[in-house]
ChimeraX commands (.cxc) that place a marker at each C-alpha (Angstrom):
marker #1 position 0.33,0.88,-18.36 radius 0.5
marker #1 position -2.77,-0.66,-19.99 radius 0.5
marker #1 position -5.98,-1.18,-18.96 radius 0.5
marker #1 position -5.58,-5.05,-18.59 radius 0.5
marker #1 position -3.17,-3.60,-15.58 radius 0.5
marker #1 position -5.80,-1.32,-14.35 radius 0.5
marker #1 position -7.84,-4.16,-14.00 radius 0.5
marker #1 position -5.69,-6.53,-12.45 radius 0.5
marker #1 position -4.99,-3.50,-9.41 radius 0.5
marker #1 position -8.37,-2.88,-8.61 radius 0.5
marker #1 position -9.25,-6.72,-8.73 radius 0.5
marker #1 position -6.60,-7.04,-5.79 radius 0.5
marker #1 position -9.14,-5.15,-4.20 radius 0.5
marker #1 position -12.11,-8.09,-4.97 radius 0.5
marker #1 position -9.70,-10.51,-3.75 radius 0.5
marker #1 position -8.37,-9.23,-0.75 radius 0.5
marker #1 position -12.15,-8.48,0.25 radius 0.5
marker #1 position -13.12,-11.96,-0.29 radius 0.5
marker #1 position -10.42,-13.24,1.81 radius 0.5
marker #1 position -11.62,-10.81,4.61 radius 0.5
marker #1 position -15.41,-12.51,3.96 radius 0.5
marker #1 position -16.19,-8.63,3.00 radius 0.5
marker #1 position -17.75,-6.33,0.47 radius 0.5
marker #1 position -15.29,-4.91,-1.77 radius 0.5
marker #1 position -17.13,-1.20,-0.37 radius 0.5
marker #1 position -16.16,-2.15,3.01 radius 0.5
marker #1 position -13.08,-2.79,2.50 radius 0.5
marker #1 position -11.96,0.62,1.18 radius 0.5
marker #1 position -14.22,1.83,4.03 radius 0.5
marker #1 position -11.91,0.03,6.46 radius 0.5
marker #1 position -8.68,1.21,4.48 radius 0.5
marker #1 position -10.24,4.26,4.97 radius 0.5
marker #1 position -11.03,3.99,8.88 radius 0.5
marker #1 position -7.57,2.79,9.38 radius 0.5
marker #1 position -5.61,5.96,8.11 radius 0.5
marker #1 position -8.09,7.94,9.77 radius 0.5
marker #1 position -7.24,5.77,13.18 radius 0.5
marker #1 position -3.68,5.82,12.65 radius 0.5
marker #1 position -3.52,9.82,11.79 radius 0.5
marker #1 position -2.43,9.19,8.37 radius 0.5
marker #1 position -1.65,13.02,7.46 radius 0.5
marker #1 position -3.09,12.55,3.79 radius 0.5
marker #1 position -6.79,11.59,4.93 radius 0.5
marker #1 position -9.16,14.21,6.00 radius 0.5
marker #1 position -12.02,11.94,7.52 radius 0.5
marker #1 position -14.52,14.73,6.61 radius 0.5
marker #1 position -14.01,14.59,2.96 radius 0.5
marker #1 position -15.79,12.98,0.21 radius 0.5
marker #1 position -13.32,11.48,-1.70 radius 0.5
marker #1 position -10.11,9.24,-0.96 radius 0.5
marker #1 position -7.55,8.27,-3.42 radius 0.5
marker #1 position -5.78,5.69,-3.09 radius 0.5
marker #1 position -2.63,4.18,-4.34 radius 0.5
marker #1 position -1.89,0.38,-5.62 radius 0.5
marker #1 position 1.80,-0.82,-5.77 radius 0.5
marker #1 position 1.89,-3.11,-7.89 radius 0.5
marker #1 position 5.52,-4.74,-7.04 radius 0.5
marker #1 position 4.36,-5.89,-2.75 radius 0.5
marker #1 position 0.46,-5.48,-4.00 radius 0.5
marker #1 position -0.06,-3.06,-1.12 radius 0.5
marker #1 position -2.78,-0.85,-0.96 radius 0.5
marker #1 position -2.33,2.92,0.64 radius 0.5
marker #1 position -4.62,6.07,0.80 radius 0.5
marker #1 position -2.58,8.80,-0.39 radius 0.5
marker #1 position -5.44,11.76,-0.53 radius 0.5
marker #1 position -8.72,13.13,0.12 radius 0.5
marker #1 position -10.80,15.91,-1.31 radius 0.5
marker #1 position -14.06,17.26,-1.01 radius 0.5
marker #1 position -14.32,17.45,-5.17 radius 0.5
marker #1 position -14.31,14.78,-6.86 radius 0.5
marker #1 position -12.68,16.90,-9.99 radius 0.5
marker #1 position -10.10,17.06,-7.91 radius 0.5
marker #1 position -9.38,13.70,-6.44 radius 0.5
marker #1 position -9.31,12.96,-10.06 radius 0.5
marker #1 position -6.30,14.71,-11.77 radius 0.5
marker #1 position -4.19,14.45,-8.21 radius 0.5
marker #1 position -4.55,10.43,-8.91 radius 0.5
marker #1 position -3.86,11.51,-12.74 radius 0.5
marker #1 position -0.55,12.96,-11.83 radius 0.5
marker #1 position 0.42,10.78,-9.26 radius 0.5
marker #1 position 0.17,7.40,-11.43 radius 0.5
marker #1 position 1.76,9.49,-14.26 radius 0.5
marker #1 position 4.97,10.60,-11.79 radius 0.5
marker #1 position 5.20,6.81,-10.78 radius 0.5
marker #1 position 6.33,5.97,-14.78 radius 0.5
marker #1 position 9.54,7.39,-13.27 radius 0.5
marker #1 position 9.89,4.34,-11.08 radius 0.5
marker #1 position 8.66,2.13,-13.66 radius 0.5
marker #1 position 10.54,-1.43,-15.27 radius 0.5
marker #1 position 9.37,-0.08,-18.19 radius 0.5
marker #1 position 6.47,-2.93,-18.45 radius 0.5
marker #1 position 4.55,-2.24,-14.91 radius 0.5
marker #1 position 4.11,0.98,-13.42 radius 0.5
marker #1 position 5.58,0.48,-9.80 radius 0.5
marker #1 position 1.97,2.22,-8.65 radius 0.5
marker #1 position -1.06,3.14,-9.72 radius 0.5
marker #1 position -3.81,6.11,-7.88 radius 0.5
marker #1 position -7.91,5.52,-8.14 radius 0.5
marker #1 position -10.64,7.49,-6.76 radius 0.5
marker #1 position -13.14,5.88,-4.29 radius 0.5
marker #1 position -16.05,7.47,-2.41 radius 0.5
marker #1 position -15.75,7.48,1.24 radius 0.5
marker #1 position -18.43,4.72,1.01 radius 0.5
marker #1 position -16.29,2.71,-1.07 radius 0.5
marker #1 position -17.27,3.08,-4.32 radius 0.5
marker #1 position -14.72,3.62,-7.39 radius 0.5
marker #1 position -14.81,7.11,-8.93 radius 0.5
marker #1 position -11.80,6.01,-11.53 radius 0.5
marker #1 position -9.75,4.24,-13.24 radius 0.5
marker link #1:1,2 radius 0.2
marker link #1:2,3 radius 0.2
marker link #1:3,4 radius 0.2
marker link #1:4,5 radius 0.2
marker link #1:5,6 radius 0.2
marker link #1:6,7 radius 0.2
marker link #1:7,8 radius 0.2
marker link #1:8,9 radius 0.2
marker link #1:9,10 radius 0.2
marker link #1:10,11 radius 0.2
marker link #1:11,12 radius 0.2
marker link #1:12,13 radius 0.2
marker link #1:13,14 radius 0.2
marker link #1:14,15 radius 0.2
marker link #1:15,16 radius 0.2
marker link #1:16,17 radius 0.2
marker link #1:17,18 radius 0.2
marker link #1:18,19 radius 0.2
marker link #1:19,20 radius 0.2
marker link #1:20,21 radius 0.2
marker link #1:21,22 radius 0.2
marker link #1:22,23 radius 0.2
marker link #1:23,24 radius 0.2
marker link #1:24,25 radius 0.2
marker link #1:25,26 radius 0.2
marker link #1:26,27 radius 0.2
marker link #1:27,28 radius 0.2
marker link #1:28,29 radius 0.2
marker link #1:29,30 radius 0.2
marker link #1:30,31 radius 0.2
marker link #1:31,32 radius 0.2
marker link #1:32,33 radius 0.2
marker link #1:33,34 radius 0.2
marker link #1:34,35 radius 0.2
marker link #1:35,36 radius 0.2
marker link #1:36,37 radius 0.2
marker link #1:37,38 radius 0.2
marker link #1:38,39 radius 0.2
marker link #1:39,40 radius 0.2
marker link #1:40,41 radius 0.2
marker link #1:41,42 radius 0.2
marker link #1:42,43 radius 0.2
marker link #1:43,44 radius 0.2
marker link #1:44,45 radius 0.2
marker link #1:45,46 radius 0.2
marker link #1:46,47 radius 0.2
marker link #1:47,48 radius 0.2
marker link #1:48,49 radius 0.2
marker link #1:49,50 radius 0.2
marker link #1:50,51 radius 0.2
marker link #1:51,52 radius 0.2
marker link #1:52,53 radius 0.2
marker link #1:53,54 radius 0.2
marker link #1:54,55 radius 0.2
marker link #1:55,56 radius 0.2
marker link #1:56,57 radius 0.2
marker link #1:57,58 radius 0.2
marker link #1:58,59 radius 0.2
marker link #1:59,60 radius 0.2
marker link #1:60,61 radius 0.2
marker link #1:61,62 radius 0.2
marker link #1:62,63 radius 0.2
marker link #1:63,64 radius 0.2
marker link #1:64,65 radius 0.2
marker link #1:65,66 radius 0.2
marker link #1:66,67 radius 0.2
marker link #1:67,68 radius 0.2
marker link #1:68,69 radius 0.2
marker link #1:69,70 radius 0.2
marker link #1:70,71 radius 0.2
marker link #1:71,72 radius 0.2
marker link #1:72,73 radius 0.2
marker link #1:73,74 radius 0.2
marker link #1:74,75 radius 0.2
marker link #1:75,76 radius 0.2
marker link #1:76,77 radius 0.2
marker link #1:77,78 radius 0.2
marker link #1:78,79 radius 0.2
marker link #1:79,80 radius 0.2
marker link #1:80,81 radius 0.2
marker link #1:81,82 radius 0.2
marker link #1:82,83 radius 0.2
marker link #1:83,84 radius 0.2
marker link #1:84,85 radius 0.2
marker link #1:85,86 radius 0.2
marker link #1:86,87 radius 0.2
marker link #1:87,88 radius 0.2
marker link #1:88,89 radius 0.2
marker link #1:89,90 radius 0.2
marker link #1:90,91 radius 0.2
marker link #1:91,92 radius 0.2
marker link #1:92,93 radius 0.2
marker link #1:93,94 radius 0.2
marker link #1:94,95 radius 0.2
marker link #1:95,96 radius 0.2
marker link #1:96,97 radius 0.2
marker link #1:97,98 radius 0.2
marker link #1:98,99 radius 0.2
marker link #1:99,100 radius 0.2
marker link #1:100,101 radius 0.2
marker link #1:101,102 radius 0.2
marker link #1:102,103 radius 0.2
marker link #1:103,104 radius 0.2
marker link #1:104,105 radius 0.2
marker link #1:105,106 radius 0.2
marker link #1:106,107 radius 0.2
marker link #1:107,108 radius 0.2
marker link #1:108,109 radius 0.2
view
């Protein structure tokens, strides 16, 4: 996947934000405060990082990890968005993983 895809995932996150009449920071903090609410099993609400995971096929967004380094966050969405080439159509990876601060703010691509 190229970065022209890369750039179209995390601008889902610019639009969906807008719609919601929100920062595109609070809206990964709200992602965020949901799994926490719902007892999503991947999200420790004390850690630093979150990553999270964009599908690119129903454009859903999902947190899929936390960790308290950010090293760390890092190569687990590495492997994760490599794994997904598995699933891909051979143009589109089905799902991509970034890195966001628990504020909200993108640690990577």
């Amino acid at each position: 996947m190229g970065s022209i895809e890369d750039v179209r995932r995390i601008d889902l996150i610019a639009e969906e934000s807008k719609r919601d009449g929100i920062s595109t920071d609070e809206f990964i903090k709200r992602i965020l405060q949901s799994a926490i609410r719902t007892g999503n099993p991947f999200i420790n609400p004390n850690s630093q990082f979150i990553v999270l995971g964009f599908d690119g096929f129903p454009r859903n967004i999902f947190p899929c990890g936390s960790f308290d380094d950010a090293d760390e966050a890092v190569e687990c969405a590495r492997r994760k968005t490599e794994g997904e080439s598995l699933y891909s159509d051979g143009e589109e990876i089905s799902a991509t993983f970034h890195v966001f601060t628990k504020e909200g703010m993108l640690v990577s691509k």
